[in-house]
FIVOLO-859443 format. One record per residue (C-alpha): x, y, z; residue in three letters. Coordinates in steps of 0.5 Angstrom, whole numbers, padded with zeros to 4 digits, always signed. Example, Ala and Ser with C-alpha at 12.3 -4.5 7.8 and 13.67 -1.06 7.14 Angstrom:
2
+0025-0009+0016Ala+0027-0002+0014Ser
***
This chain:
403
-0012+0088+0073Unk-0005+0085+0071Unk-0001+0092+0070Unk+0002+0091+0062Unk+0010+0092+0064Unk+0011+0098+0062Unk+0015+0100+0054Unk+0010+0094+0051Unk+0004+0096+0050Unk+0006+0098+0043Unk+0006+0091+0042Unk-0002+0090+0043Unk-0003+0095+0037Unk+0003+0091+0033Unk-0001+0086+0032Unk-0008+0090+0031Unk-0003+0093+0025Unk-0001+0085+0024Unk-0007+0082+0023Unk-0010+0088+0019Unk-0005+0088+0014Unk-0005+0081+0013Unk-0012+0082+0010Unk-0010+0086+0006Unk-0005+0083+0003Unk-0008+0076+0003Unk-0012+0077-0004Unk-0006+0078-0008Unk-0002+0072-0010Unk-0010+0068-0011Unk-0011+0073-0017Unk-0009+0068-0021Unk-0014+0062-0018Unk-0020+0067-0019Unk-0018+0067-0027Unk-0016+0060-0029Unk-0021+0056-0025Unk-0026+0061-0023Unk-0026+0063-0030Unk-0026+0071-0028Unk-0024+0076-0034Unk-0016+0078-0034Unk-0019+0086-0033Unk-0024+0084-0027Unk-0019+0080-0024Unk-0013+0086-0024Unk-0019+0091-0024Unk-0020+0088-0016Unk-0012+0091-0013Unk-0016+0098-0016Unk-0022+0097-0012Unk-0018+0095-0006Unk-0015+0103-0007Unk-0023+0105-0007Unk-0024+0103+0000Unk-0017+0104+0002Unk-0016+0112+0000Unk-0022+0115+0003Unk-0020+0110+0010Unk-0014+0114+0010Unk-0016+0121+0009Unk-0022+0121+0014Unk-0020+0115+0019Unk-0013+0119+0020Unk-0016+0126+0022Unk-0022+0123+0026Unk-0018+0119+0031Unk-0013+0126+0032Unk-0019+0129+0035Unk-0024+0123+0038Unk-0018+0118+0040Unk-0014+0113+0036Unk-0018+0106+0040Unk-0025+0107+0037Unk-0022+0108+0030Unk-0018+0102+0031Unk-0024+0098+0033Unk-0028+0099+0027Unk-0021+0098+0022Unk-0021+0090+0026Unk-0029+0090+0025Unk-0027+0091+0017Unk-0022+0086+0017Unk-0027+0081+0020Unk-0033+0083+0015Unk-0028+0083+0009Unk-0025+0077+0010Unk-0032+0074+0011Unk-0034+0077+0004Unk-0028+0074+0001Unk-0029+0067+0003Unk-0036+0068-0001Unk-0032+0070-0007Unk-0033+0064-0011Unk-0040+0064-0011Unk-0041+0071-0014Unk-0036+0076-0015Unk-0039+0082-0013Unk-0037+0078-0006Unk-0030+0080-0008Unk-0031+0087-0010Unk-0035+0088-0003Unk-0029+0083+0000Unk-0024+0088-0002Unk-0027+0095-0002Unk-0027+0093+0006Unk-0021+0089+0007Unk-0018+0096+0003Unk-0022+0100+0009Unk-0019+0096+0015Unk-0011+0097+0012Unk-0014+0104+0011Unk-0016+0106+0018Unk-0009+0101+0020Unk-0004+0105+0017Unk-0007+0112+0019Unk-0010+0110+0027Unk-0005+0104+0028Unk+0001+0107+0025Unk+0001+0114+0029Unk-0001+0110+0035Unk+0005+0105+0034Unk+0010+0112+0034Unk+0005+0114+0040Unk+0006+0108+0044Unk+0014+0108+0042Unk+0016+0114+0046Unk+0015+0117+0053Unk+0012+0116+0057Unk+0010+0109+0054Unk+0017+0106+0053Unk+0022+0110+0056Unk+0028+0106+0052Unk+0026+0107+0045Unk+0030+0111+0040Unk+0027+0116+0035Unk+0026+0112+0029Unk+0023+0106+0033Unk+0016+0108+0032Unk+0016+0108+0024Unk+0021+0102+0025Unk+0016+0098+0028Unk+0010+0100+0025Unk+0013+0098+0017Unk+0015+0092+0020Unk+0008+0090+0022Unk+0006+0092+0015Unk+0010+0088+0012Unk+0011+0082+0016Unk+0003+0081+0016Unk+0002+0083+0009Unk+0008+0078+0007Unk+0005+0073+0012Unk-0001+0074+0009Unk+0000+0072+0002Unk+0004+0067+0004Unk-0001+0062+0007Unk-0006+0064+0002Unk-0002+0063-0004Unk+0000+0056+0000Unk-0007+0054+0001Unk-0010+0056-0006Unk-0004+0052-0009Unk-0004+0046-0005Unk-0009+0046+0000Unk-0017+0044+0001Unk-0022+0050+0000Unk-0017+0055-0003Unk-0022+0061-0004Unk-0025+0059+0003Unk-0021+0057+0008Unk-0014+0062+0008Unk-0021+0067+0010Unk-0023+0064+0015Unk-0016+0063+0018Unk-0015+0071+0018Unk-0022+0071+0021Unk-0020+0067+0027Unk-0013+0070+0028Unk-0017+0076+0027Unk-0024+0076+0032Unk-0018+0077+0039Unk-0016+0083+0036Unk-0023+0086+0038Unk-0022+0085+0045Unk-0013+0086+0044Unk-0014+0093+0042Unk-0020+0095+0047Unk-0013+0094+0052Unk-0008+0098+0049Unk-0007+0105+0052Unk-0010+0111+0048Unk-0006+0116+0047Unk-0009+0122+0044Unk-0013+0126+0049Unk-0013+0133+0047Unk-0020+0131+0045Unk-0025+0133+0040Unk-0026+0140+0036Unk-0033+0143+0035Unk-0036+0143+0028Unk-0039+0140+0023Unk-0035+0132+0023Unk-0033+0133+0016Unk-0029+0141+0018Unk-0025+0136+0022Unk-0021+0132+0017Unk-0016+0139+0015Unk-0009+0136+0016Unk-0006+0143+0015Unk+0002+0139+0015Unk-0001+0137+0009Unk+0001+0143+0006Unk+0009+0143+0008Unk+0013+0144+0002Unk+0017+0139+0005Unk+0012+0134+0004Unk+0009+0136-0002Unk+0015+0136-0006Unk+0020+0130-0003Unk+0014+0126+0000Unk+0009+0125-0005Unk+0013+0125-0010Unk+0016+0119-0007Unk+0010+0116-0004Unk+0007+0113-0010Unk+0013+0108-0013Unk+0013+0104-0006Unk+0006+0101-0007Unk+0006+0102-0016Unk+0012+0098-0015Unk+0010+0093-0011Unk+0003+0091-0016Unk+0008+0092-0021Unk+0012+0087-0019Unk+0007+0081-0014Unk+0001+0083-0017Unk+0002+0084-0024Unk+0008+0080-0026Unk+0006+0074-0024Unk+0000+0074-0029Unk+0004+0076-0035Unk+0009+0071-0033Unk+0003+0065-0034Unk+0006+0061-0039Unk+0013+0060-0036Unk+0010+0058-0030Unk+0005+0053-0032Unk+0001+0050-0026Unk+0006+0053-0022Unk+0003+0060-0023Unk+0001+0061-0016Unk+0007+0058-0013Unk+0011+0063-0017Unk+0006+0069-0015Unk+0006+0067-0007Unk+0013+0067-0008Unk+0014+0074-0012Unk+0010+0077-0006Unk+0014+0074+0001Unk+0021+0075-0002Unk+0018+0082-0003Unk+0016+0083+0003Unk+0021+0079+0006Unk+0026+0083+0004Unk+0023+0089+0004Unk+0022+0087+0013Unk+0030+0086+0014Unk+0032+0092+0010Unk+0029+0097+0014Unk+0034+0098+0019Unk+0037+0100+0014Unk+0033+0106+0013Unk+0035+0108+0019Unk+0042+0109+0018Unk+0040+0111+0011Unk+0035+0117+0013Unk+0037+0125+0016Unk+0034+0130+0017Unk+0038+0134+0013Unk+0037+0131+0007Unk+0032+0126+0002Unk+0037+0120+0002Unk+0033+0114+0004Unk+0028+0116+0001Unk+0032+0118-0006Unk+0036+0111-0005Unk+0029+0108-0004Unk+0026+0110-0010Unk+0032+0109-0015Unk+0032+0102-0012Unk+0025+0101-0013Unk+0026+0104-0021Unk+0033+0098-0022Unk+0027+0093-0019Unk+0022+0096-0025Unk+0027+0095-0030Unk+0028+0088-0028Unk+0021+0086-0028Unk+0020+0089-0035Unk+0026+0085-0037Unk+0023+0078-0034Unk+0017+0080-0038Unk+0021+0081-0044Unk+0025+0074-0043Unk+0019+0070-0040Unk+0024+0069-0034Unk+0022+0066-0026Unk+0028+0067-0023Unk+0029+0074-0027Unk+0022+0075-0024Unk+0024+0073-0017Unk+0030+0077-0017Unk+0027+0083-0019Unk+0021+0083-0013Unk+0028+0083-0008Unk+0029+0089-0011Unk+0023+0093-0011Unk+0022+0089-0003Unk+0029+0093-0002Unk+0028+0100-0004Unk+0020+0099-0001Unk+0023+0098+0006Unk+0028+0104+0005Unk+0022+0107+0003Unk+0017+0106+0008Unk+0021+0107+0013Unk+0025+0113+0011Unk+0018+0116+0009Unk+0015+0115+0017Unk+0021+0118+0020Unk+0019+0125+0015Unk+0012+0124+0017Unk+0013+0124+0024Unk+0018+0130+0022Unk+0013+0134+0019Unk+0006+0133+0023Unk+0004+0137+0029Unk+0001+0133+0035Unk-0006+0136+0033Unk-0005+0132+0026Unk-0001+0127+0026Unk-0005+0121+0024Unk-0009+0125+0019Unk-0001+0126+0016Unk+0000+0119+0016Unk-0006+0118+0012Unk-0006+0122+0007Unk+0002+0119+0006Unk-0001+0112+0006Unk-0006+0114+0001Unk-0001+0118-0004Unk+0003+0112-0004Unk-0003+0107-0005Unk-0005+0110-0011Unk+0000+0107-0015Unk-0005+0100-0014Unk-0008+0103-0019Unk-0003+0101-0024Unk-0004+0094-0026Unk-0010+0096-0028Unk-0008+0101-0033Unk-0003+0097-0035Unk-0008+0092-0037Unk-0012+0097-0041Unk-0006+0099-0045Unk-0003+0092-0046Unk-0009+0091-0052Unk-0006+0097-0056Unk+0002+0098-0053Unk+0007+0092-0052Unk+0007+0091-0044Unk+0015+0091-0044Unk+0014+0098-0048Unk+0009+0101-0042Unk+0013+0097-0037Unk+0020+0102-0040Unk+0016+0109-0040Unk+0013+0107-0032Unk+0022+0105-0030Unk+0024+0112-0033Unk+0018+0115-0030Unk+0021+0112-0025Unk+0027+0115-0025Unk+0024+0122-0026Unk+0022+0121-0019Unk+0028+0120-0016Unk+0031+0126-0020Unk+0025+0130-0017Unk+0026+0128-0009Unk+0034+0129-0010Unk+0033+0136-0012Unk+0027+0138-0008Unk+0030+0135-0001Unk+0036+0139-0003Unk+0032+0146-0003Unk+0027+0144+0002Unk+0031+0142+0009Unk+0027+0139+0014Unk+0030+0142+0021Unk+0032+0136+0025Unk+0027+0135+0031Unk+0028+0138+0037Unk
***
């Protein structure tokens, strides 16, 4: 048997996150082929980034503390055949649109259980013994950009296919499905790093994350995590579809251009987030969520003047604070977590952050009654608010620096 040279195994787990997260995120700019040529409602078609979340949340929260007791590789296998299945629904998605809502329940598992296993296991897999030459942040760093590159590689192939190509609600699916069904041999290779073994009890008494309630985390972290992904829905989810007029037949174009240059950006800023984060203070994280907050206020004004450019600009920016955010936000997690409970503390970040996916469809509620840029305006001040609230508690709640 061939010996992996030692310092890359963390790349086997790499490219599980890579392939998870594509699946995840290749939905997105095809929200508008589901409404102009499958004739699917506005409210169903927004509603879909809301069910992703409902497969998505609980994957994080049960997922992550599983895997601190029973192992990080038989959660991480489940988290790959989710994404096979979920792709394999996604692909039947024009026949009946209860396909998409199990296509996206699932794909929200597979990221679910990507974020909380892979990312812990990523950070694992970037210290000693594994790889003696990584530096301290080189976990959260290599986990963020398998995120982002494969939700930004993900959307990006779809959004091409569903503009230009054959099949487009079928083949960027089977595309993912055979870049995908390696990974279940992939990750079965990769070293497991947790072996303090299982606890006694009922398995749902094993899902207490008792880092959960550091005070650093409840005040500065969760109150940061929800802009990284509302911002992101705001700016490559929704906005394409009130940018519909301008663009024409273009839209999807638009749409997958929105996503890549967000997550394009957001893959060359995180280091960054390196250089940004202390453990002394909230910077990175402040920095991020008032970037992310300018980025609001820019899409709310491409809304308002029914500018592209202005659109595409405005997805930079989100893609730059959400870089500085996920990055600095890891770095705090790993700060905080014991080793008992450090994918179970992942997990609830990840799920904290994503319930700001479910903004568009509130706002696709409201815009009946409220104009979309006066929603758009409160959300940004919102926003702002946050920023103001994670710079005052990050001055009162100090992270000692680890050891």
């Amino acid at each position: 048997m061939t010996v992996r040279p030692a310092g890359r195994h963390w790349l086997l787990v790499w490219g599980t996150v890579f392939v998870c997260s594509w699946g995840g995120n290749q939905f997105s700019p095809m929200l508008l082929l589901y409404e102009q040529r499958e004739h699917f409602s506005p409210v169903f078609v927004t509603s879909l980034l809301g069910v992703y979340v409902l497969g998505l949340a609980p994957a994080l929260l049960v997922a992550g503390s599983l895997s601190d007791r029973h192992g990080r590789r038989p959660v991480m296998v489940v988290g790959v055949v989710a994404a096979l299945l979920g792709s394999g629904m996604l692909a039947l998605g024009g026949l009946n649109g209860a396909f998409l809502v199990a296509g996206r329940l699932l794909s929200g598992v597979t990221v679910g259980v990507a974020m909380a296993v892979g990312t812990s296991w990523v950070k694992e897999l970037s210290q000693s013994p594994w790889d003696q030459g990584a530096d301290r942040s080189a976990g959260a760093r290599r986990a963020a950009l398998a995120f982002t590159l494969g939700s930004g590689l993900g959307a990006l192939i779809a959004g091409l296919l569903a503009q230009w190509g054959p099949y487009p609600e079928v083949l960027p699916f089977l595309i993912h499905l055979a870049v995908t069904a390696p990974f279940l041999v992939i990750v079965a290779r990769a070293p497991e790093t947790n072996l303090l073994g299982g606890v006694s009890g009922p398995w749902w008494r094993q899902l207490r994350v008792p880092s959960a309630g550091h005070r650093r985390f409840v005040r500065v972290v969760a109150v940061a995590a929800p802009w990284i992904f509302l911002s992101a829905a705001v700016g490559y989810g929704y906005l394409p579809t009130r940018l519909a007029a301008a663009t024409g037949e273009n839209g999807l174009l638009f749409a997958t251009a929105a996503t890549v240059v967000a997550l394009g950006v957001s893959s060359l800023v995180q280091p960054l987030a390196k250089r940004l984060h202390s453990p002394r203070s909230a910077r990175g994280l402040v920095t991020a969520v008032f970037v992310m907050a300018a980025g609001l206020a820019l899409v709310t004004g491409a809304v308002a003047v029914q500018s592209v450019w202005l659109g595409i600009v405005a997805n930079a920016v989100i893609g730059a604070g959400m870089g500085i955010a996920l990055v600095s936000a890891l770095l705090e997690v790993q700060a905080i977590a014991t080793d008992r409970d450090l994918a179970g503390l992942t997990g609830v970040f990840y799920a904290v952050a994503y319930v700001g996916f479910l903004a568009p469809a509130g706002i696709a509620a409201l815009a009946g009654a409220v104009p979309v840029t006066t929603i758009l305006l409160v959300v940004t001040a919102l926003a702002v608010v946050a920023g103001a609230v994670v710079l005052a508690s990050s001055r009162r709640y100090l992270q000692r620096p680890p050891a």
